[in-house]
C-alpha positions as CSV (number, residue, x, y, z in Angstrom):
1,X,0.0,0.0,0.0
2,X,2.7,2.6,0.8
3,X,4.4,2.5,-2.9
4,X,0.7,3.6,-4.2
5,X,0.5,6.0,-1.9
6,X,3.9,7.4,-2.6
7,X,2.9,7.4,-6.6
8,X,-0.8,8.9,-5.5
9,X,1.4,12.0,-3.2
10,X,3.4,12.3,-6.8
11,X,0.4,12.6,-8.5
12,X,-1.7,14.9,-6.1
13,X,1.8,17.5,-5.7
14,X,1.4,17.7,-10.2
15,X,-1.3,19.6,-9.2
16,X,-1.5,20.6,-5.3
17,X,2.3,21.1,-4.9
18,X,1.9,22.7,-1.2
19,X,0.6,19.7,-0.3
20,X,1.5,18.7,3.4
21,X,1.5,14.9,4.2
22,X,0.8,12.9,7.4
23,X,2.1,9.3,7.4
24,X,0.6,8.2,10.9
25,X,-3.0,7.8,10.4
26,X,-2.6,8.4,6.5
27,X,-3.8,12.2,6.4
28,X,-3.9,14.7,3.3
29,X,-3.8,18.4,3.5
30,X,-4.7,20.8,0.7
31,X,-4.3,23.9,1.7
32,X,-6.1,27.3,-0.1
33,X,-8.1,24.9,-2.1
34,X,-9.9,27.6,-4.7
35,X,-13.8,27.3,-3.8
36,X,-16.1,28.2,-6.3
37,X,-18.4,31.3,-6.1
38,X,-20.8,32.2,-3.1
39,X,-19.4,30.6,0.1
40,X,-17.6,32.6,2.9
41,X,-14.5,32.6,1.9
42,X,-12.1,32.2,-1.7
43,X,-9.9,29.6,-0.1
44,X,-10.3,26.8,2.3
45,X,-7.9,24.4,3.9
46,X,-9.4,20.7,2.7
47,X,-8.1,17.4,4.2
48,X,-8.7,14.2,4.0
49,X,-7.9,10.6,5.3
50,X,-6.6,7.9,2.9
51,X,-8.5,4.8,4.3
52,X,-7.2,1.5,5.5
53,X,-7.5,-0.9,2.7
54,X,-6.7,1.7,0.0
55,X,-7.2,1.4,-3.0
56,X,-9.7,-1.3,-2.8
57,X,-11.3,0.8,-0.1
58,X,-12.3,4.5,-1.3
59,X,-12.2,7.6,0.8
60,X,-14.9,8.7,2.2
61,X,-15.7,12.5,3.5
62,X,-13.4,15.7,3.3
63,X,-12.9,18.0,5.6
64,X,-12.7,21.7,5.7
65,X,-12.3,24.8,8.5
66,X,-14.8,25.4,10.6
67,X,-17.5,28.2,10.0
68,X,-18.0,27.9,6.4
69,X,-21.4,28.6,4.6
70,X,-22.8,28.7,1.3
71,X,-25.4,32.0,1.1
72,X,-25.2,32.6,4.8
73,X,-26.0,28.6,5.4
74,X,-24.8,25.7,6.9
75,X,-24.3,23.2,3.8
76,X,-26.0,19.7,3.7
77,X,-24.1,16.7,4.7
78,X,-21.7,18.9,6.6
79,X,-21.0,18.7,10.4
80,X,-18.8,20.6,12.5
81,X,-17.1,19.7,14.4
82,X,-16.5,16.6,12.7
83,X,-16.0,13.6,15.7
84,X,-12.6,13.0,14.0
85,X,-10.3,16.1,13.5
86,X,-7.2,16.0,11.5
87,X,-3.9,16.1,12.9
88,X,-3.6,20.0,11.3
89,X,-4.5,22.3,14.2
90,X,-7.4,24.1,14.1
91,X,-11.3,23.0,14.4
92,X,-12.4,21.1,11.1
93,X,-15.9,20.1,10.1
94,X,-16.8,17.5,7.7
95,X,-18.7,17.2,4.3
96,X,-20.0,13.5,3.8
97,X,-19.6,12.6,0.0
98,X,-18.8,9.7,-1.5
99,X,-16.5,9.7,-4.8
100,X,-17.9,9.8,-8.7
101,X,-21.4,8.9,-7.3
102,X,-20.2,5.6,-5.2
103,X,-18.5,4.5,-8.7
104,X,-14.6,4.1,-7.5
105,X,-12.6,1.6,-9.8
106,X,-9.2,1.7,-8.8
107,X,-6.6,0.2,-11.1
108,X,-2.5,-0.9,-10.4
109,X,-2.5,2.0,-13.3
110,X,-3.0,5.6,-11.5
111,X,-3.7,7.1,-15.4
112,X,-6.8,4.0,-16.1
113,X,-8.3,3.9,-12.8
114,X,-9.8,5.9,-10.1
115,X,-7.2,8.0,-7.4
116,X,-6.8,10.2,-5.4
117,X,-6.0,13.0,-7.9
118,X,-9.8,12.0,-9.4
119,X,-10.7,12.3,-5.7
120,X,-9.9,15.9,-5.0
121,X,-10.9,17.7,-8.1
122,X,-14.0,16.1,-8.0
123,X,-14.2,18.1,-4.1
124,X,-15.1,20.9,-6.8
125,X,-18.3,19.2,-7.8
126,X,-19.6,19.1,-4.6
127,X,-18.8,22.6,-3.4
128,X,-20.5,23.9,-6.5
129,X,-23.8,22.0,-5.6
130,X,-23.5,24.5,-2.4
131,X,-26.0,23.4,0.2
């Protein structure tokens, strides 16, 4: 699992090269992730947990700074604070979503199959659904 992982933290730094990394617990942090239009702030720190079981297992749930609304409201299927928090200081809350619609297919090949790159952009789809 750890050589994935390594080519998945390859893959994910292309893109998100501030990435920060914790190996105890398996933990991802995106920081200023660009949120699209009409929530509470332009940027928001994301993170997320790379399950036990990966990649056979898919993530589940991201999780974001507290305080954060779309239109003035809490979104849906968001709960702060989440029972888990990251190890990133702070107070996080959590959006529960599930990847490509509960459709993961992850393949030995990163470039054929579901990953974690796939993962995080599609973060975007939610946050443009808004509550």
């Amino acid at each position: 699992m750890q050589a994935r992982i390594e080519q998945e933290l390859d893959l994910l730094r292309r893109h998100f090269p501030k990435l920060e990394y914790v190996k105890e617990g398996h933990w991802i942090k995106i920081p200023s992730y660009s949120m699209p239009p009409d929530w509470n702030r332009p940027t928001a720190d994301l993170a997320f947990q790379i399950p036990i079981g990966y990649p056979g297992t898919p993530p589940y749930g991201f999780y974001m700074e507290i305080s954060v609304l779309f239109k003035g409201q809490r979104p849906n299927n968001y709960t702060e604070p989440a029972g888990t928090q990251p190890p990133f200081g702070g107070k996080w809350g959590i959006f529960s979503w599930a990847p490509q619609d509960g459709e993961w297919r992850a393949t030995a090949d990163l470039s054929s199959g579901c990953n974690l790159l796939n993962w995080v952009l599609g973060f975007a789809d939610r946050l443009r659904e808004g509550v």
